[in-house]
NUMI-966071 format. One record per residue (C-alpha): residue in three letters; residue number from 0; x, y, z. Coordinates in pm, whole numbers, m for minus. Layout:
 residu num      x      y      z
    ALA NUM      X      Y      Z
...
***
This chain:
 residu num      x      y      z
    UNK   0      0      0      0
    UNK   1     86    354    m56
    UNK   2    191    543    272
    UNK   3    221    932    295
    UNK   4    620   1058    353
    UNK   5    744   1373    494
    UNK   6    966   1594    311
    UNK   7   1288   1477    174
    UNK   8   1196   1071    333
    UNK   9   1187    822     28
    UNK  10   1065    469     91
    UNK  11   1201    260   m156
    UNK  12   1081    m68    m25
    UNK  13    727   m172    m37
    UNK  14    455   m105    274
    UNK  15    228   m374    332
    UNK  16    m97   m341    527
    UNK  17     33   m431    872
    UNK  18    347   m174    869
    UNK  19    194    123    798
    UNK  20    151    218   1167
    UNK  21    509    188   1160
    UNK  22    602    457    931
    UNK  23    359    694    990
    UNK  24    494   1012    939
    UNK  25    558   1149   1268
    UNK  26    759    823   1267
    UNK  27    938    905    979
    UNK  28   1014   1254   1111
    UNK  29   1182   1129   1390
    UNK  30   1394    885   1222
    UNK  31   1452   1132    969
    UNK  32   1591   1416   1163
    UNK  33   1809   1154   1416
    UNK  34   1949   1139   1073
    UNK  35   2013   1426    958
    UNK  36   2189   1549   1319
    UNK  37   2412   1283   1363
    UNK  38   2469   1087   1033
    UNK  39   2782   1281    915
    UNK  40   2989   1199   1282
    UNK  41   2866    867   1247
    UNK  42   3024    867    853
    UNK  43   3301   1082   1031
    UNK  44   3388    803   1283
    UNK  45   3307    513   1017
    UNK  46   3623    680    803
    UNK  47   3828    692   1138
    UNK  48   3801    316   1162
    UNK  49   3980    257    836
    UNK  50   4230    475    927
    UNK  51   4324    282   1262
    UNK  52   4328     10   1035
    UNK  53   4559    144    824
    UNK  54   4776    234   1147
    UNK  55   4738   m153   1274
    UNK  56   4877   m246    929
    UNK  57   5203    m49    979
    UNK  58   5307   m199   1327
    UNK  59   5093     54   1548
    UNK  60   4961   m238   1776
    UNK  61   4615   m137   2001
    UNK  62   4722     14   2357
    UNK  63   4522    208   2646
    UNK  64   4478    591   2524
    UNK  65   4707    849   2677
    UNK  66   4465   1100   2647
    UNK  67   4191    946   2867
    UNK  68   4449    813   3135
    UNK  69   4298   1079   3402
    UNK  70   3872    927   3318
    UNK  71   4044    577   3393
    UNK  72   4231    754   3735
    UNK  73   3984    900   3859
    UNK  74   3736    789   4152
    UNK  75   3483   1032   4099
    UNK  76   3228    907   3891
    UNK  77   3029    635   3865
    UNK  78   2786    475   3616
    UNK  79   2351    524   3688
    UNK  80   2210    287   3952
    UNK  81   2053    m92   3760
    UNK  82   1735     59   3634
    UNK  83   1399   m131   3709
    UNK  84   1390   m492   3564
    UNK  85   1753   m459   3529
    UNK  86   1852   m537   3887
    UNK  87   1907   m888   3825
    UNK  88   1985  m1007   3463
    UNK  89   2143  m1338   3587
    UNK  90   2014  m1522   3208
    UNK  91   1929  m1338   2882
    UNK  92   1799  m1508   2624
    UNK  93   1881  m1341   2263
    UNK  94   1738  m1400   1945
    UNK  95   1594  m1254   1642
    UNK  96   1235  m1079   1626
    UNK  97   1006  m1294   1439
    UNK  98    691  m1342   1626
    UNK  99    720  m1722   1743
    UNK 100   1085  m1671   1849
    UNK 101    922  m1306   2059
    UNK 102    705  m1492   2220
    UNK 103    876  m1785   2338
    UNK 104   1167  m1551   2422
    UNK 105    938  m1330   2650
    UNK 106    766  m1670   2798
    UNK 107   1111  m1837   2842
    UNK 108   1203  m1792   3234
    UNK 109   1495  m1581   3157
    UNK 110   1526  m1265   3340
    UNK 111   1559  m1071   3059
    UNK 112   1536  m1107   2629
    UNK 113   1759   m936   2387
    UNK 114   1517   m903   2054
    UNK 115   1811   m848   1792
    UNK 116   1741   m644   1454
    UNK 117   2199   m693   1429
    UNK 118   2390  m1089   1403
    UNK 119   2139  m1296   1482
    UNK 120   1862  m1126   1199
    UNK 121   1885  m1102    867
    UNK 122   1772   m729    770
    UNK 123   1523   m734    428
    UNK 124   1298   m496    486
    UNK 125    969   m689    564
    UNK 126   1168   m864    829
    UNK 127   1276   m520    960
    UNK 128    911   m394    959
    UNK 129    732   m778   1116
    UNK 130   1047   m687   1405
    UNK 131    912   m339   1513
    UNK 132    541   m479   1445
    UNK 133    599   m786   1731
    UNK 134    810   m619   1954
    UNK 135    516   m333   1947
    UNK 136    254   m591   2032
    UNK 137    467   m764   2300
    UNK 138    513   m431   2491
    UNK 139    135   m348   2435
    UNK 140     78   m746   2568
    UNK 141   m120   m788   2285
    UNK 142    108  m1061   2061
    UNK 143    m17  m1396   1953
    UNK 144     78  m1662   1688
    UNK 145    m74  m1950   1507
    UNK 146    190  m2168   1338
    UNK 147     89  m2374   1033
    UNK 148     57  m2683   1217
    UNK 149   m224  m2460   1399
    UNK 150    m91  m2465   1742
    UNK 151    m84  m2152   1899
    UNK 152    128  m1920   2128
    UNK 153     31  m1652   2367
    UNK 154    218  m1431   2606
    UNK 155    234  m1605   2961
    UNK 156     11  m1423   3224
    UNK 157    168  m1501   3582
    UNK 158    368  m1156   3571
    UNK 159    694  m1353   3459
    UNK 160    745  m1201   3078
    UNK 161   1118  m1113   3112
    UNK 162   1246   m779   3058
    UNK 163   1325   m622   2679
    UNK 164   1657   m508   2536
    UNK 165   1664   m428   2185
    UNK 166   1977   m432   1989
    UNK 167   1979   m216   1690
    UNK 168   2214   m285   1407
    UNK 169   2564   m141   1404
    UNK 170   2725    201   1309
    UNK 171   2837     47    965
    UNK 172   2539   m115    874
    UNK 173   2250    115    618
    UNK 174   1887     84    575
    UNK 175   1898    100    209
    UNK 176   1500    123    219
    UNK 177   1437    427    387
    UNK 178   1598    735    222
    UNK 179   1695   1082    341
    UNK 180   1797   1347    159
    UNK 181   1865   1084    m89
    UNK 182   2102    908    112
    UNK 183   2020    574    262
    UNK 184   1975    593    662
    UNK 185   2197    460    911
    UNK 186   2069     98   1023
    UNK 187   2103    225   1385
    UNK 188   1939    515   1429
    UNK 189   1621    336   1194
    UNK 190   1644     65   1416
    UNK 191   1636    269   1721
    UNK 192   1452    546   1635
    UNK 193   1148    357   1539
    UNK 194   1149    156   1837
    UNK 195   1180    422   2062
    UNK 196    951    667   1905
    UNK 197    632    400   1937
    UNK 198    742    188   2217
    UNK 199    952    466   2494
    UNK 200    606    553   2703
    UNK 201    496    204   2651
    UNK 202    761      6   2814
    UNK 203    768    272   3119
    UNK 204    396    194   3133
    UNK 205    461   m121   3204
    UNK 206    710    m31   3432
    UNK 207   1026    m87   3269
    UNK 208   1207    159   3040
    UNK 209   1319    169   2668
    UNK 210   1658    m49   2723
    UNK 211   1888    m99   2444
    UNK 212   2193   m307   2357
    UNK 213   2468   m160   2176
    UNK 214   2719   m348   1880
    UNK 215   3032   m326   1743
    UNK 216   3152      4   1855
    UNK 217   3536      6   1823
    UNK 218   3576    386   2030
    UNK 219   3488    553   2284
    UNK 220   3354    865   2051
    UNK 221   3167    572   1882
    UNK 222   2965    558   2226
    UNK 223   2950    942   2278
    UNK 224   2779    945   1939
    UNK 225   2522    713   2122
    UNK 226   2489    948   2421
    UNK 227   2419   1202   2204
    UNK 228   2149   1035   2008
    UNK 229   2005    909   2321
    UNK 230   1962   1283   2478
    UNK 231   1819   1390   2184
    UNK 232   1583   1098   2135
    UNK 233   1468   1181   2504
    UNK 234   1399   1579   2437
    UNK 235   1194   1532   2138
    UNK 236    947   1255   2336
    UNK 237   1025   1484   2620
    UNK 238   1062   1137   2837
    UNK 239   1330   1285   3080
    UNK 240   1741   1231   2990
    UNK 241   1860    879   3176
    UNK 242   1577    730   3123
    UNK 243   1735    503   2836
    UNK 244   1957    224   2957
    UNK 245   2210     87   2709
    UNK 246   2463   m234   2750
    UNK 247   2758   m212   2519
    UNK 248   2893   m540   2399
    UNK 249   3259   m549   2398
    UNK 250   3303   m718   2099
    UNK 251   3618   m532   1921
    UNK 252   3984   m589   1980
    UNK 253   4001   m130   1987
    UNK 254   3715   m125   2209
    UNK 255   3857   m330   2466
    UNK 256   4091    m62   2550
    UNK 257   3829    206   2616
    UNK 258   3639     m7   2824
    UNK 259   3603    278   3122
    UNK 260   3586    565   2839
    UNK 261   3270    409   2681
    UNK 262   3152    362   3025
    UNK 263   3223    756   3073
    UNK 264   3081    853   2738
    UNK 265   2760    678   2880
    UNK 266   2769    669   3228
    UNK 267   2402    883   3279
    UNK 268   2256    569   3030
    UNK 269   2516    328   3136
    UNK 270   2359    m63   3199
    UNK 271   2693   m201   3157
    UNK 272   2916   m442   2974
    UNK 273   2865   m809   2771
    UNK 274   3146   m982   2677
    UNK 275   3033  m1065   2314
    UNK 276   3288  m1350   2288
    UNK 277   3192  m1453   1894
    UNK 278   3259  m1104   1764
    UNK 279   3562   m999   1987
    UNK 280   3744  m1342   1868
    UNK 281   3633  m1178   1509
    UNK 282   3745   m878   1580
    UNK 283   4059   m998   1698
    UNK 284   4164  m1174   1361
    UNK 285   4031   m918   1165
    UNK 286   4219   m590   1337
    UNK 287   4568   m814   1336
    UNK 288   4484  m1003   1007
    UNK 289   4812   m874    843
    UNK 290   5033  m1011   1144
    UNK 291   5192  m1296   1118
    UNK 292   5222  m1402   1489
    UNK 293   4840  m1294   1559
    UNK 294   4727  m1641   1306
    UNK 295   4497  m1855   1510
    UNK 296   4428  m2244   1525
    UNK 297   4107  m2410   1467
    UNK 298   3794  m2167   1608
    UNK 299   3728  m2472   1840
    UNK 300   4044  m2426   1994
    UNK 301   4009  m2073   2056
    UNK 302   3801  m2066   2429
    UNK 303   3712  m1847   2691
    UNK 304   4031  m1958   2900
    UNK 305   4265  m1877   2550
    UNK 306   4526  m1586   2758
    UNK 307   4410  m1298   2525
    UNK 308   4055  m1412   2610
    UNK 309   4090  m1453   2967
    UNK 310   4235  m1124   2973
    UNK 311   3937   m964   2807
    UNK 312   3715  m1093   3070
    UNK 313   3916  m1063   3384
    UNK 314   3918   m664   3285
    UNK 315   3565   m633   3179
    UNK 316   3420   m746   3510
    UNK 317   3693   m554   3741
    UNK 318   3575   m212   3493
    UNK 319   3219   m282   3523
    UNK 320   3161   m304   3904
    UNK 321   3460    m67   3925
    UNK 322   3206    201   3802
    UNK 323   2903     44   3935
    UNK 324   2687   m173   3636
    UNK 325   2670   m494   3565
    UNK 326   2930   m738   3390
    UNK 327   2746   m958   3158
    UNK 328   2852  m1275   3009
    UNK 329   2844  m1397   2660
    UNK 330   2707  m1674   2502
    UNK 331   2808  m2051   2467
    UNK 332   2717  m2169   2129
    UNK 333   2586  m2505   2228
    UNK 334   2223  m2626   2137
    UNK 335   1980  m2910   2255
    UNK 336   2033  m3186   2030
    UNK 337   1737  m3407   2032
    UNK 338   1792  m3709   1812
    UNK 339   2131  m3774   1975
    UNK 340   2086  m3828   2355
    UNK 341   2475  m3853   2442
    UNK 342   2565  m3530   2198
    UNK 343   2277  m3393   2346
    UNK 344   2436  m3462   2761
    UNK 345   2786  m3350   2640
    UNK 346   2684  m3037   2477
    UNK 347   2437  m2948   2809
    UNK 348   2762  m3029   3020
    UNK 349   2956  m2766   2767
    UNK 350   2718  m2500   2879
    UNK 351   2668  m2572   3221
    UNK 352   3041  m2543   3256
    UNK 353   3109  m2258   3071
    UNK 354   2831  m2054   3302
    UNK 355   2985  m2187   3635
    UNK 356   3294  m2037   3494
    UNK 357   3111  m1670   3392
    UNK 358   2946  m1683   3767
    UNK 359   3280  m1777   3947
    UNK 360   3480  m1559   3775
    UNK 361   3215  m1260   3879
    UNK 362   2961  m1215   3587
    UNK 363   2633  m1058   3742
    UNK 364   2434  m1261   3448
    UNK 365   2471  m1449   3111
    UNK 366   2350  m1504   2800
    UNK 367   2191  m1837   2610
    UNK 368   2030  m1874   2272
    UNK 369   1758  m2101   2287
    UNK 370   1448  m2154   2584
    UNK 371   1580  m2526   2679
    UNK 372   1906  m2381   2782
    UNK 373   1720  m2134   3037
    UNK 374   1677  m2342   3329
    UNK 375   2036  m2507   3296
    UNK 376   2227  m2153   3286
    UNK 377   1974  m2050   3570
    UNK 378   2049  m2298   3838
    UNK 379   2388  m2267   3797
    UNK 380   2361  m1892   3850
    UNK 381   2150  m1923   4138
    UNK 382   2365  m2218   4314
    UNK 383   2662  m1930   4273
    UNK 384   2456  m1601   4288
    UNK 385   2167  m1627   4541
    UNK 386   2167  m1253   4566
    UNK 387   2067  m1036   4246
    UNK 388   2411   m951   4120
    UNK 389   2780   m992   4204
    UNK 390   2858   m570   4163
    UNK 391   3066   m571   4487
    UNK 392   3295   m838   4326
    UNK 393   3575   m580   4300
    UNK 394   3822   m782   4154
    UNK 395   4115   m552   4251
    UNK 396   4363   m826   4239
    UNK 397   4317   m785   3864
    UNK 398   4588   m626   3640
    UNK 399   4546   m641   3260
    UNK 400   4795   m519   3067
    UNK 401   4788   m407   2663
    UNK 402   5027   m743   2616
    UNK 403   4766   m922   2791
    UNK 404   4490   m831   2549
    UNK 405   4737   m922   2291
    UNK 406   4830  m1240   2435
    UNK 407   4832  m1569   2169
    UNK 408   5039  m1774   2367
    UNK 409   4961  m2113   2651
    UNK 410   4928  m2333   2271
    UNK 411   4755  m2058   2047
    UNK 412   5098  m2008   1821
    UNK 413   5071  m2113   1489
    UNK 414   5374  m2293   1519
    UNK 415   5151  m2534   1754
    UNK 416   5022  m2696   1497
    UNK 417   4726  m2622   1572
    UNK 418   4523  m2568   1217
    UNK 419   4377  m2918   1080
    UNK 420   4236  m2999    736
    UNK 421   3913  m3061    972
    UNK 422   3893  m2717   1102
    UNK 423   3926  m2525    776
    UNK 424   3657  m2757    576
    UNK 425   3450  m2658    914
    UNK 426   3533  m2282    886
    UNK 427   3410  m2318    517
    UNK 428   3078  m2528    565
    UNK 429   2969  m2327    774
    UNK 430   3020  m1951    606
    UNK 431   2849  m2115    322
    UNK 432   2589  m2221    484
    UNK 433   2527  m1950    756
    UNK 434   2553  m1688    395
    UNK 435   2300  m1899    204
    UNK 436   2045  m1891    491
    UNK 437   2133  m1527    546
    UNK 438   2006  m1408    148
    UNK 439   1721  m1690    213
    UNK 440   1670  m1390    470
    UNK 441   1716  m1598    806
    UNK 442   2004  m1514   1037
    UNK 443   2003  m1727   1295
    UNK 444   2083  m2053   1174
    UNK 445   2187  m2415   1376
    UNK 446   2487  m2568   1193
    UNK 447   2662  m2912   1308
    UNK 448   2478  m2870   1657
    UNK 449   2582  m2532   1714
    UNK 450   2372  m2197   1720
    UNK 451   2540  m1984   1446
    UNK 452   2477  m1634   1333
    UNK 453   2721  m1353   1150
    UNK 454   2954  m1320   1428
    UNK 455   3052  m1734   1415
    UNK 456   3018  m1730   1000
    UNK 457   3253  m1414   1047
    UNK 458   3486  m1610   1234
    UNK 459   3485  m1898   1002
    UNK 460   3590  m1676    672
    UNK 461   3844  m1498    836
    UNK 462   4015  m1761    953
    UNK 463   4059  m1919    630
    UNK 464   4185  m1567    468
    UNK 465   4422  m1504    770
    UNK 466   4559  m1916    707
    UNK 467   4552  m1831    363
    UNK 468   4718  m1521    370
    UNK 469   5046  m1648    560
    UNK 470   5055  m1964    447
    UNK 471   4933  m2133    746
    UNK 472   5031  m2542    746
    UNK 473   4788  m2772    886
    UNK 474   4884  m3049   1149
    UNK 475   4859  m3262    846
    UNK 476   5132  m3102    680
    UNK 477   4960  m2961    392
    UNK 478   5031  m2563    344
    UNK 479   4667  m2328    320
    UNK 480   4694  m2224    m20
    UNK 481   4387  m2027   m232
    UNK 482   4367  m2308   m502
    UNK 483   4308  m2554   m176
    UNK 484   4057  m2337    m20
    UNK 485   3826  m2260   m323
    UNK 486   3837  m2666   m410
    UNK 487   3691  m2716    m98
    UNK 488   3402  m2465   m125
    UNK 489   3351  m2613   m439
    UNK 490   3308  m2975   m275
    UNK 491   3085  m2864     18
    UNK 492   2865  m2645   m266
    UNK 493   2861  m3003   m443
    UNK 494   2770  m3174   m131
    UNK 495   2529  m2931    m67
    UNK 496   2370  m2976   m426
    UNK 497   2383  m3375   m349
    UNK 498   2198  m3316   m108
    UNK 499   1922  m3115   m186
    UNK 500   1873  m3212   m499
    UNK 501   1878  m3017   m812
    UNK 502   1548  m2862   m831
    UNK 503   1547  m2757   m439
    UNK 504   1972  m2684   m461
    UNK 505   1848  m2417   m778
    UNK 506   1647  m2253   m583
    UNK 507   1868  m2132   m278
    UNK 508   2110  m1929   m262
    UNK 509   2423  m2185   m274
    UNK 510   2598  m2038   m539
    UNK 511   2552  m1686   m464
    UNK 512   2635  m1782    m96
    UNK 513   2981  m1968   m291
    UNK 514   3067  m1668   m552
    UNK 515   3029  m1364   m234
    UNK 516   3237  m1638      7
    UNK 517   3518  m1678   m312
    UNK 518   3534  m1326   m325
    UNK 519   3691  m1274     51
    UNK 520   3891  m1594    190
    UNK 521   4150  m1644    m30
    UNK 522   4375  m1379    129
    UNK 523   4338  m1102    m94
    UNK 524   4073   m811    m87
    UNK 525   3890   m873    221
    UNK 526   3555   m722    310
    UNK 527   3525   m568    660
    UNK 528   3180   m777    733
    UNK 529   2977  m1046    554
    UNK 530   2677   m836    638
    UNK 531   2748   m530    434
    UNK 532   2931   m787    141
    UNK 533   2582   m950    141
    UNK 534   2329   m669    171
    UNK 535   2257   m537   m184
    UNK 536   2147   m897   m269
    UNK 537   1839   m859     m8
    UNK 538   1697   m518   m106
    UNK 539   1433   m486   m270
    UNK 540   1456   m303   m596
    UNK 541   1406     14   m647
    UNK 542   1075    m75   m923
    UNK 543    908    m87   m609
    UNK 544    915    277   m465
    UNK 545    671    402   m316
***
């Protein structure tokens, strides 16, 4: 259907019946002039990043900033107090925002739900507009669903629903749909901005608050930019300033050394720190790509207790209750497996183990990815955490150092050994099959029992550039060449094919998925994120503009 837009707003994307309460055009307006305020810093900052990458390439290795040595010194501020419903966040469950997943998520037990429009959510533009539509209806209490089969779902009504966090895509990320000025939008402030403007007074009617998670930021001007936005998202609603809440995931190699700045930047909004482990190993390999002695083994062998890792997290909990907010923990990628009953008891055992070692270590909460793993990561945090959150866990024994957070020794070196044939055909199955499902427009996606999205499929591709790149040797003796690599995308897209069979094989997106994944692992050009290499292939053409 047609929709009316305000002055210098194109939609380019087509409006069906249900989303037009979405983008009506105060809704538009808003979105519109977040825009225009604050795209060119965030275009500003975006050309910054490729300059410190530039500056990594030469030798200039990441290190704490000189300049913000007296907000790390100094005792005299603190972060906002936990906000209501964010007291206790001992288990989050994440996941994207289609209206089964909502409602489960909000029915689940967990404390709180993190409804992601960034990794876990593939971004074409009805999938963008059914997002804001659910997460609307589960404010308003209002959401239901009838599956095919017929059975039907329904919000719980014993006062349990957890507690919402949305997580808008990332600085770099566009929403080629929604025009201003003639210039696409930023994905985050059309993310954000539409939530907020229809959902802010909602969720403090039900007496929480509009509560955000942030992605990917790599400085602490990255999260001033944020702050920014936030205070003038709050003065045009006129909802008083603090009344957002926002968690940052640390989940770049730069950010990790501005941990206490971003904290600064947002201390009036400030809900704390998450330890997104998937993107920060990403991040890691992607920064220090061009270094030899940064190569890593198999991603299986890469774990929470790997020295640069450990580092990470023994600094993000002593920053977080340093400054008063909570330390959250990341997530372990493990699923239920339900035709194997012994897979399915190991890989329970993997994540009760890996949240005994969040809560011991001092987490005040964690996250999982799917309902059944609720009540596991749950007991564990309430055998260890009776009380609603660890903040006076000080940790002042703790002393991380830039070498720390730089750390691939204790059997990381490549010298180890520690690349097999069986890890690189891995990395490759799954980027091919995590980018096929992703154009299919899903983006959350199991994959050889494991709960994958673009942070794991990023992991996977790099990998196989960096091995690529420097001539990696496997344990089997055989050197990582291009030639190797691109055979064996070539078998798993024939595998793939065998599969399926032809008719069903020719109708996915398999050999895009192969050609895009070609393009960027055979240690050449190299695209910053899968996302943005995949995006023009799931907008909608311009023939239908509005």
């Amino acid at each position: 259907m047609a929709v009316q837009t305000v002055p210098g707003v194109a939609i380019l994307g087509p409006v069906a019946a249900e989303h037009a309460d979405i983008l009506i055009p105060e809704a538009q307006l808003f979105v519109a002039t977040l825009h225009r305020v604050f795209n060119p810093r965030r275009k500003e900052l975006l050309k910054r990043r490729q300059e410190r990458q530039k500056e990594l390439d030469s030798g200039r290795l990441p290190d704490f900033l000189p300049e913000t040595a007296a907000v790390r010194a100094s005792p005299a501020w603190r972060c906002a107090q936990p906000a209501p419903g964010l007291v206790d966040r001992r288990v989050e469950i994440t996941g994207p925002v289609d209206r089964k997943m909502v409602i489960n998520a909000f029915n689940s037990g967990a404390t709180q739900y993190m409804a992601d429009f960034e990794d876990s959510h593939a971004p074409t533009w009805s999938n963008n507009l059914d997002g804001h539509v659910n997460l609307r209806d589960a404010i308003r209490r209002t959401i239901t669903y009838t599956a095919p089969n017929g059975k039907k779902y329904n919000l719980r009504n014993d006062g349990k629903l957890a507690t919402l966090l949305v997580r808008p895509r990332g600085w770099h990320l566009e929403e080629a749909h929604f025009q201003v000025d003639g210039e696409p939008c930023s994905g985050s402030l059309f993310d954000f901005g539409l939530f907020f403007f229809h959902n802010a007074k909602a969720t403090l009617a039900v007496g929480e608050g509009p509560y955000f998670y942030l992605p990917k930021m790599e400085s602490h001007l990255e999260a001033r930019l944020w702050n920014d936005v936030f205070n003038a998202a709050q003065d045009m609603l006129r909802i008083p300033r603090g009344t957002i809440r926002a968690t940052v995931l640390i989940e770049t190699l730069l950010a990790a050394f501005e941990m206490e700045e971003i904290l600064y930047e947002l201390r009036d909004h400030s809900a704390g720190l998450n330890c997104g482990r998937w993107d920060y190993i990403f991040s890691f390999i992607k920064k220090l790509r061009n270094h030899r002695q940064y190569v890593l083994p198999d991603r299986s062998a890469v774990t929470m207790t790997s020295p640069f890792m450990d580092a990470y997290v023994r600094l993000l909990i002593k920053t977080c209750h340093k400054r008063g907010v909570h330390a959250m923990g990341g997530m372990a990628a493990q699923i239920p497996i339900k035709d194997d009953p012994a897979a399915n008891s190991a890989a329970l055992a993997k994540v009760r183990a890996d949240k005994e070692r969040e809560v011991t270590a001092g987490h005040d909460g964690t996250w999982v990815a799917h309902p059944e793993l609720v009540k596991i990561a749950l007991e564990v945090f309430n055998k260890h955490m009776p009380q609603p959150n660890q903040l006076f866990v000080r940790r002042d024994d703790v002393n991380v150092t830039a070498a720390d957070l730089l750390c691939v020794g204790g059997g990381l070196l490549l010298a180890d050994g520690g690349i097999t044939e069986r890890g690189l055909r891995d990395n490759l199955s799954v980027g091919l099959a995590y980018m096929e499902s992703w154009l299919r427009g899903v983006g959350c996606v199991p994959i050889h029992n494991l709960m994958e999205d673009a942070a794991t499929a990023e992991i996977s591709r790099s990998q196989v550039w960096q091995w690529v790149r420097h001539g990696a040797i496997t344990r089997e003796g055989r050197v990582v060449s291009a030639p190797w690599v691109l055979q064996i995308l070539q078998e798993e897209v024939e595998a793939a094919k065998g599969k399926m069979g032809a008719q069903r094989f020719a109708a996915s997106k398999y050999a895009l998925a192969a050609e895009l994944l070609a393009g960027t692992i055979t240690g050449g050009p190299y695209s910053d994120f899968l996302t943005t290499l995949c995006y023009d292939h799931i907008v909608t053409k311009p023939a239908s503009r509005m």
